[in-house]
C-alpha positions as a Python dict, from the first residue, in 0.01 Angstrom:
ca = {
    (1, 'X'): (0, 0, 0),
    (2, 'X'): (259, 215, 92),
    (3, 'X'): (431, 141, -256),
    (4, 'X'): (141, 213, -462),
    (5, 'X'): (119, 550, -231),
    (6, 'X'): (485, 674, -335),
    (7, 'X'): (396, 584, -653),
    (8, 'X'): (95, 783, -699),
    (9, 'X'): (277, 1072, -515),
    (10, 'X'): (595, 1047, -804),
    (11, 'X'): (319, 994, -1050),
    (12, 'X'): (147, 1321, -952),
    (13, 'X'): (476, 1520, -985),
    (14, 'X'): (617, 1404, -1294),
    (15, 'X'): (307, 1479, -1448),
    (16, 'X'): (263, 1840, -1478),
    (17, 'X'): (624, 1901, -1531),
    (18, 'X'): (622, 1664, -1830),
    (19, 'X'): (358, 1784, -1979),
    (20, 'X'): (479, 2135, -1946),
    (21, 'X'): (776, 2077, -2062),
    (22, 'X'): (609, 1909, -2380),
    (23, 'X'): (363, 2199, -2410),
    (24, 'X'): (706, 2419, -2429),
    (25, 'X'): (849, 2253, -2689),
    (26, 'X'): (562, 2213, -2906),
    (27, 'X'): (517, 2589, -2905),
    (28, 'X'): (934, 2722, -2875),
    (29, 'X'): (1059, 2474, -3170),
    (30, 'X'): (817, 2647, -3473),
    (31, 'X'): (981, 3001, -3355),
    (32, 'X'): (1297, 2913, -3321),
    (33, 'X'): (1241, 2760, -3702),
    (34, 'X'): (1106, 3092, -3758),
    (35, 'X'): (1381, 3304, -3645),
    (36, 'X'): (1628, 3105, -3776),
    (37, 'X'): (1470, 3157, -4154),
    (38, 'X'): (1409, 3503, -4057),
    (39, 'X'): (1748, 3615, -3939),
    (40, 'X'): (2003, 3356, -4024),
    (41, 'X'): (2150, 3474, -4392),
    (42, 'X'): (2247, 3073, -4493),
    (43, 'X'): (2016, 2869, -4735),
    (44, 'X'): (1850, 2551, -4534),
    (45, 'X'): (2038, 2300, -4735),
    (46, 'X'): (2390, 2409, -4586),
    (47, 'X'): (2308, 2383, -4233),
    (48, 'X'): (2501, 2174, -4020),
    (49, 'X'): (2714, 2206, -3668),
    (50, 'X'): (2973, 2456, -3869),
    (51, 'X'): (2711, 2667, -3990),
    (52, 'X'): (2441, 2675, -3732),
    (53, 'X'): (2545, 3011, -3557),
    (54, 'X'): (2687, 3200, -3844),
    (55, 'X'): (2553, 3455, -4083),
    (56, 'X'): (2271, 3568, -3816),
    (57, 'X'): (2186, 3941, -3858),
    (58, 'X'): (1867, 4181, -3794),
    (59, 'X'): (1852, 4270, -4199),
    (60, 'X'): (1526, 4111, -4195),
    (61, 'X'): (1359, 4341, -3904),
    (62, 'X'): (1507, 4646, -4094),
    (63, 'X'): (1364, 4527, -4428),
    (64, 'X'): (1045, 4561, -4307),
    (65, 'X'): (1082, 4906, -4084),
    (66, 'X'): (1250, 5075, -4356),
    (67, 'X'): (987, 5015, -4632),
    (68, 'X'): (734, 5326, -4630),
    (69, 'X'): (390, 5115, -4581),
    (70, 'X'): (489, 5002, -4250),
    (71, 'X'): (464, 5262, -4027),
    (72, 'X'): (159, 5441, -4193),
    (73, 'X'): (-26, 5039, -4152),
    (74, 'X'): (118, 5007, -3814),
    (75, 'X'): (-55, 5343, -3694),
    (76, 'X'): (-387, 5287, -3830),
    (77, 'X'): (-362, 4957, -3627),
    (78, 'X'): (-276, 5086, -3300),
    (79, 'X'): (-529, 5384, -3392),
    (80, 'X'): (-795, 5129, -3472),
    (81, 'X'): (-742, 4946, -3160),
    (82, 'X'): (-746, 5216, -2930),
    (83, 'X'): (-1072, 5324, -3094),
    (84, 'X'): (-1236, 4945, -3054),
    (85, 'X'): (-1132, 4966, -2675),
    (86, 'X'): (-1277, 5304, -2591),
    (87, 'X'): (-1599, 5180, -2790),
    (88, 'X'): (-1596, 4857, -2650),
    (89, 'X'): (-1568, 4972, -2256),
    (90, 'X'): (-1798, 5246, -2335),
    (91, 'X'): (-2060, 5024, -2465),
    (92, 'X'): (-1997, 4695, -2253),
    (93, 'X'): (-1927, 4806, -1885),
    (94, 'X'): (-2243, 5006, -1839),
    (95, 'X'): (-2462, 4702, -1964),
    (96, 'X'): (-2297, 4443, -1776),
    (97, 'X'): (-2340, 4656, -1472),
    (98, 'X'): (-2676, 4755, -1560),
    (99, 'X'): (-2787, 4353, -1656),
    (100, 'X'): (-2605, 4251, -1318),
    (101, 'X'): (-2829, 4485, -1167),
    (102, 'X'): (-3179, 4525, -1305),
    (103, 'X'): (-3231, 4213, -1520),
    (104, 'X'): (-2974, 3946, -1381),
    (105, 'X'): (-3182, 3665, -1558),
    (106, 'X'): (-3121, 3813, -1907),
    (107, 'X'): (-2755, 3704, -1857),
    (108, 'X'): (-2772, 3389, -2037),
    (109, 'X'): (-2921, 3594, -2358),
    (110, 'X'): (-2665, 3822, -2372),
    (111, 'X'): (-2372, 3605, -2300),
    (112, 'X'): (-2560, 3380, -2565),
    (113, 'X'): (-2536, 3647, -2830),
    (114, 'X'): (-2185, 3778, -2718),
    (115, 'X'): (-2072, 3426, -2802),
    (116, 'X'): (-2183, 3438, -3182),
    (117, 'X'): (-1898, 3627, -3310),
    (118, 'X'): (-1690, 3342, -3175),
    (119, 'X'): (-1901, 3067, -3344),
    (120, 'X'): (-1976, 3225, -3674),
    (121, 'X'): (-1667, 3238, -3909),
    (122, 'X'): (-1539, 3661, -3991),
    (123, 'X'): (-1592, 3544, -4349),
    (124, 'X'): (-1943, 3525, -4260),
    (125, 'X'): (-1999, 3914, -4147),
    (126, 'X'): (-1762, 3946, -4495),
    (127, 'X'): (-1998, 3865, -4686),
    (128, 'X'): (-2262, 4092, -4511),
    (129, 'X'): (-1992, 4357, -4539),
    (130, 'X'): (-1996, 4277, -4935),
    (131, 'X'): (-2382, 4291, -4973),
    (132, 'X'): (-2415, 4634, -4789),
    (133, 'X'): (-2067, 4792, -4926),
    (134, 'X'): (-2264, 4966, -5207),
    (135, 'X'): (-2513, 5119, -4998),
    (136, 'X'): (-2278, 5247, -4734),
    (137, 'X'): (-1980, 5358, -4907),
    (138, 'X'): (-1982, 5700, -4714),
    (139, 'X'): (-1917, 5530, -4388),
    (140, 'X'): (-1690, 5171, -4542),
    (141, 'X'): (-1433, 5446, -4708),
    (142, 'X'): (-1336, 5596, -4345),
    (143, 'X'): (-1076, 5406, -4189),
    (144, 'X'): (-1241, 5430, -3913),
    (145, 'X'): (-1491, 5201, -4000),
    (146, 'X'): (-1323, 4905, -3902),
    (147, 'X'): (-1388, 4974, -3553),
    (148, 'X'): (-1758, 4854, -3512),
    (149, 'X'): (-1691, 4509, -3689),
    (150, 'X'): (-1375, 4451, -3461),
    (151, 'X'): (-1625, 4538, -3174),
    (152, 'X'): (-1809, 4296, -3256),
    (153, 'X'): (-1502, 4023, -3357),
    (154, 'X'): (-1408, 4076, -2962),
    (155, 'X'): (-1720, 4098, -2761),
    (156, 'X'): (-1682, 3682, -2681),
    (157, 'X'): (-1356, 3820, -2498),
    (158, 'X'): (-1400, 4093, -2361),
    (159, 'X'): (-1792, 4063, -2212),
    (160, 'X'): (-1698, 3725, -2010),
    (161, 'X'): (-1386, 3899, -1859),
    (162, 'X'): (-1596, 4167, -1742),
    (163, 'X'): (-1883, 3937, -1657),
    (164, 'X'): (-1617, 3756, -1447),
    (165, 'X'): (-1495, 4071, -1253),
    (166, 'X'): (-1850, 4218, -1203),
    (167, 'X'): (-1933, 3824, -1034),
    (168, 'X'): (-1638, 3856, -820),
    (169, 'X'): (-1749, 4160, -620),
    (170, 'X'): (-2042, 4245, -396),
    (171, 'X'): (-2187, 4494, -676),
    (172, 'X'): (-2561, 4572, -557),
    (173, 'X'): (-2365, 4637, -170),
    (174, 'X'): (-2126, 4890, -340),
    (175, 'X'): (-2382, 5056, -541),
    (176, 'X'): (-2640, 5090, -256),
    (177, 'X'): (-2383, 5241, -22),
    (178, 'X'): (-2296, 5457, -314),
    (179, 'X'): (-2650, 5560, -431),
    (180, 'X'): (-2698, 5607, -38),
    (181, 'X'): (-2445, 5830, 38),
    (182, 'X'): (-2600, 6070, -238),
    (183, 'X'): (-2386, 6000, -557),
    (184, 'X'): (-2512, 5963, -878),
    (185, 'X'): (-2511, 5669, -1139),
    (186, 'X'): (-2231, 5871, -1280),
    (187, 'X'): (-1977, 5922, -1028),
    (188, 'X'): (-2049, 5557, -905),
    (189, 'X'): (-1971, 5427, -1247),
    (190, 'X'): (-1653, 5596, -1215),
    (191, 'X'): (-1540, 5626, -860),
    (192, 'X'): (-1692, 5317, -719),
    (193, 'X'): (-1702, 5041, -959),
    (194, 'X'): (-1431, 5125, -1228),
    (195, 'X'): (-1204, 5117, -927),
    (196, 'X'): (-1326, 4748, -807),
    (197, 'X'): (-1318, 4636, -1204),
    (198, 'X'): (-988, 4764, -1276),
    (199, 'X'): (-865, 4359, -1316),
    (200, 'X'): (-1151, 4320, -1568),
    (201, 'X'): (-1148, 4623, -1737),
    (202, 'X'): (-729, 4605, -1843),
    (203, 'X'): (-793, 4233, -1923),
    (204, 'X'): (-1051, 4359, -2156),
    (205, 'X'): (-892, 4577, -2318),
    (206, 'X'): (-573, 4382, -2407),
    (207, 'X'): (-769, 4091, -2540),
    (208, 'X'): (-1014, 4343, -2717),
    (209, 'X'): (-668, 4462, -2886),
    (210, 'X'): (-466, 4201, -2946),
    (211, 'X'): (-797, 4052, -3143),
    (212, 'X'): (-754, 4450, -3307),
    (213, 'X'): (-409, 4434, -3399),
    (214, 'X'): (-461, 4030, -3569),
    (215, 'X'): (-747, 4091, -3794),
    (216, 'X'): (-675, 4053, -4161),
    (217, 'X'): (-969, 3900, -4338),
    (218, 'X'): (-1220, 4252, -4294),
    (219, 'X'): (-954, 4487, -4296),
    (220, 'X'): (-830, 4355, -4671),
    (221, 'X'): (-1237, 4321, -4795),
    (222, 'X'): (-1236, 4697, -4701),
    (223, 'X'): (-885, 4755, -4842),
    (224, 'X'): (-762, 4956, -4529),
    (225, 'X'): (-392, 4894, -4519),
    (226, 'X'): (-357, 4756, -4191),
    (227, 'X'): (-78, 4568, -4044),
    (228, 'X'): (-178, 4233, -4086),
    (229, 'X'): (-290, 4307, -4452),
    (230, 'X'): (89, 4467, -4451),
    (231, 'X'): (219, 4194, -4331),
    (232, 'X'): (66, 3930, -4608),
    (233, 'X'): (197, 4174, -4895),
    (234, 'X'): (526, 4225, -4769),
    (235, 'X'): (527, 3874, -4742),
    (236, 'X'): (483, 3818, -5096),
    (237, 'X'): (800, 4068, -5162),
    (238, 'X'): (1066, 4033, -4931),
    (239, 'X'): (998, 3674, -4741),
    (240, 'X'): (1260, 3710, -4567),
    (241, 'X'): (1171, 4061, -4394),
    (242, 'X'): (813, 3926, -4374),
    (243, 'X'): (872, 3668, -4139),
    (244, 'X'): (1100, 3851, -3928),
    (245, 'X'): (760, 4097, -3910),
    (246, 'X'): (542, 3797, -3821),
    (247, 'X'): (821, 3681, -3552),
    (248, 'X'): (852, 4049, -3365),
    (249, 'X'): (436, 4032, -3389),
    (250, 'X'): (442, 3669, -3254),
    (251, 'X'): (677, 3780, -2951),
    (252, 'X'): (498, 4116, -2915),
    (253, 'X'): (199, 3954, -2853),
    (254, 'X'): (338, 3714, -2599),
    (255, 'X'): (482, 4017, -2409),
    (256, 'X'): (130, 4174, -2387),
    (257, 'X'): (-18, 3844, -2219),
    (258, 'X'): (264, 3826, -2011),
    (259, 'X'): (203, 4152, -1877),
    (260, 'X'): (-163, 4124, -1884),
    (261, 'X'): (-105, 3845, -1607),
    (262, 'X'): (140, 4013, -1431),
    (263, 'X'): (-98, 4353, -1417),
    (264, 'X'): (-423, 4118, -1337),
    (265, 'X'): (-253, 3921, -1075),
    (266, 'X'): (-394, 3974, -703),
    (267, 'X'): (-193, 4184, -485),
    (268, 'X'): (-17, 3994, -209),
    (269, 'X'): (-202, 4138, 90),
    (270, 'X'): (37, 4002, 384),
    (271, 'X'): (326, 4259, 240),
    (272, 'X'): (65, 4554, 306),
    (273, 'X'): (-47, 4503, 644),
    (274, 'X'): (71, 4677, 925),
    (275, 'X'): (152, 4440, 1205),
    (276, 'X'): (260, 4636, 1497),
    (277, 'X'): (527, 4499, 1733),
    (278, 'X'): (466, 4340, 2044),
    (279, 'X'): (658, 4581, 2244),
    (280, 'X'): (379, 4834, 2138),
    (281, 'X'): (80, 4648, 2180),
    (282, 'X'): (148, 4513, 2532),
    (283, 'X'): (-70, 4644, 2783),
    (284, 'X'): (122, 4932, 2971),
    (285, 'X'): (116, 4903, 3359),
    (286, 'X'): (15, 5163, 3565),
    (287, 'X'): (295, 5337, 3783),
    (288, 'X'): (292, 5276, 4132),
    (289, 'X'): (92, 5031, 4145),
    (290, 'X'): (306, 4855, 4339),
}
């Protein structure tokens, strides 16, 4: 019994660490593939031990940042996803409240049609976009018009992770003492529950723009030079420089979720707490007492 015990115990620890480390590789070997096409200058057929570590240079990164459709397709990207975050907050974080509030049983609907987007293919609202393009060519030819479709592309991401934050605090307590103490819906929007949601609220807006910053197939329907629709073309031209692109965007993207944990991550509370010391908190004795 006691065998079978250890063995379990092993079992259990060798586990998690195996498949980790499995997990690891499966994702780490296809970029370092990547970077070695995209910034090692010597042809696949000539690699071996001697050759493995020479000829390595950043010509492909500068390829791309020196060709004059980059940074013009890289701003409208970040400009685009800025936009889709302020519209997305502004439109999502009153109705959750308000549905968390008033009509808590009309959760299921909305999370039910929040979740569309993420079941029905983008080629699908394509096609939409191509049925209605000639009707609505004063609003398709802004730029700017990208923003309400990528709204849409990231509400299955962004309403559940404010769903989540808006379940994980005592919201009708805070708004009553609120509402109570004479503030409006306003200020307790802003001062009371923004404050409480601000886990939520940063986790929805990095997925809401690294879903932004992806998106190829509307952007190139609309033809709005975009980065990912830079990306494909410069592809086409320089492969090399391309792919060094797609790496940066592959490990910029990591860094985001990396700091998205590291920003949504509960605060240790036992470094914040004042404990005071004992010599202080012993009861004083009264003098001459004795």
């Amino acid at each position: 019994m006691n065998r079978t015990h250890a063995w379990r115990s092993r079992l259990a620890a060798v586990v998690p660490t195996a498949v980790v480390v499995l997990c690891a590789i499966f994702f780490i070997l296809p970029l370092l593939t990547l970077a070695r096409y995209a910034l090692q200058n010597v042809p696949a057929f000539l690699l071996g031990r001697e050759t493995l570590f020479k000829n390595w240079s950043l010509s492909g990164f500068t390829l791309a940042f020196e060709d004059d459709a980059f940074w013009p397709a890289l701003r409208l990207s970040l400009t685009l996803a800025l936009g889709t975050v302020a519209l997305t907050l502004g439109l999502l974080v009153p109705t959750a409240v308000w549905t968390h509030l008033r009509v808590p049983k009309a959760r299921g609907v909305i999370e039910f049609f929040t979740v569309l987007p993420y079941m029905i293919p983008p080629i699908a609202m394509v096609a939409g976009i191509i049925v209605v393009k000639p009707h609505a060519r004063w609003f398709l030819n802004s730029d700017l018009s990208l923003i309400p479709f990528y709204v849409v592309l990231a509400l299955p991401f962004t309403y559940r992770s404010l769903d989540a934050g808006l379940r994980a605090i005592d919201l009708r307590t805070l708004v009553d003492a609120s509402r109570s103490l004479g503030a409006g819906w306003g200020s307790t929007l802003r001062r009371v529950l923004i404050p409480n949601l601000r886990s939520a609220i940063v986790s929805a807006a990095f997925l809401t723009a690294a879903v932004t910053v992806g998106e190829f197939t509307i952007a190139d329907t609309l033809l709005k030079e975009t980065l990912p629709r830079f990306q494909a073309t410069f592809v086409g031209r320089e492969p090399q420089g391309g792919y060094a692109l797609n790496l940066l965007a592959l490990l910029a993207t990591t860094l985001l979720f990396v700091v998205l944990s590291r920003v949504t991550r509960p605060r240790d509370r036992s470094r914040t707490e004042y404990v005071p010391p004992a010599a202080d908190t012993a009861p004083t004795t009264l003098q001459g007492a004795s």
